[in-house]
C-alpha positions in Angstrom: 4.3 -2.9 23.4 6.8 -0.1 22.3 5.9 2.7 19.8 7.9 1.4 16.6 8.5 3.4 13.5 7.2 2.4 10.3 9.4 2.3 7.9 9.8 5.9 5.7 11.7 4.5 2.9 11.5 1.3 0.6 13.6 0.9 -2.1 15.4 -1.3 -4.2 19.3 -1.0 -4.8 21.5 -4.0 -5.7 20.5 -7.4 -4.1 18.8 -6.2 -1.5 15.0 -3.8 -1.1 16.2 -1.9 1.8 13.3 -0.8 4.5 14.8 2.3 6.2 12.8 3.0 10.0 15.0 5.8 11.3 17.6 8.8 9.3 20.8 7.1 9.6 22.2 10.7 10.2 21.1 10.6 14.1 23.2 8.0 14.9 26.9 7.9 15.8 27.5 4.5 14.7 26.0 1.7 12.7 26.8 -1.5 12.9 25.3 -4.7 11.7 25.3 -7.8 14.6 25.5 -11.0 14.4 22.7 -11.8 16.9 20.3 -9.3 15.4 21.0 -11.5 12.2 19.8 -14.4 13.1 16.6 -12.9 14.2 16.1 -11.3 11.1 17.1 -14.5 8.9 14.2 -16.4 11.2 12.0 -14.5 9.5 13.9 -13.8 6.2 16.7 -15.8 5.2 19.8 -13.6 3.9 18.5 -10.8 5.1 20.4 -8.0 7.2 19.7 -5.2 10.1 21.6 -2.2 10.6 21.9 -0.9 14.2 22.2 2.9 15.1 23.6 3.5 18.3 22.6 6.8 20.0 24.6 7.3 23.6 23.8 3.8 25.5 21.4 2.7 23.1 21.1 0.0 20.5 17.7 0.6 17.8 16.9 -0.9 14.5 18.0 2.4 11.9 17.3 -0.4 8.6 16.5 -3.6 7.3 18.0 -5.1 4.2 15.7 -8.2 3.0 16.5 -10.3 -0.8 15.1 -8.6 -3.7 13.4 -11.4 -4.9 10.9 -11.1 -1.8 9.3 -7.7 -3.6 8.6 -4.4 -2.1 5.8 -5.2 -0.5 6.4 -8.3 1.2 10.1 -7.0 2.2 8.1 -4.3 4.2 6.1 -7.1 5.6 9.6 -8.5 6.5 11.1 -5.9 8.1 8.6 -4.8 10.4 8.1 -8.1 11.8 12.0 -8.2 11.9 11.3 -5.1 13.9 9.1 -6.4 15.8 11.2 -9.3 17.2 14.1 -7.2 17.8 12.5 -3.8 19.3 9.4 -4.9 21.1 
């Protein structure tokens, strides 16, 4: 299984908690794609990933999950999310 990240932030802004894994400053680009939102609404419906790209590769930099999950469980969320995605 690959060393994932935990997530260093959690926090609430608009609609969504968002569960940050990686600084979104060591990427070059982030994009959110389609395919990694369908795994993420298998597990959380509505909710979003955000890719960082560094050179050739592709990793999860944050999750977004619905507010009305709480803090807690959104975490749950995301690193399961992570899971699917990275491992």
């Amino acid at each position: 299984m690959a060393n994932l990240p935990s997530p260093s932030v959690v926090e609430t802004e608009g609609e969504y908690i968002h569960v940050r894994f990686r600084d979104p400053d060591q990427f070059d680009q982030i994009r959110t794609p389609e395919w990694a939102d369908r795994v993420s609404d298998s597990v959380s419906k509505g909710s979003e990933v955000r890719m960082g790209r560094r050179g050739d590769d592709w990793v999860v930099q944050s999750i977004l999950v619905d507010k009305h999950v709480g803090e807690s469980k959104a975490r749950e969320q995301a690193e399961e999310i992570l899971r699917k995605i990275e491992a």
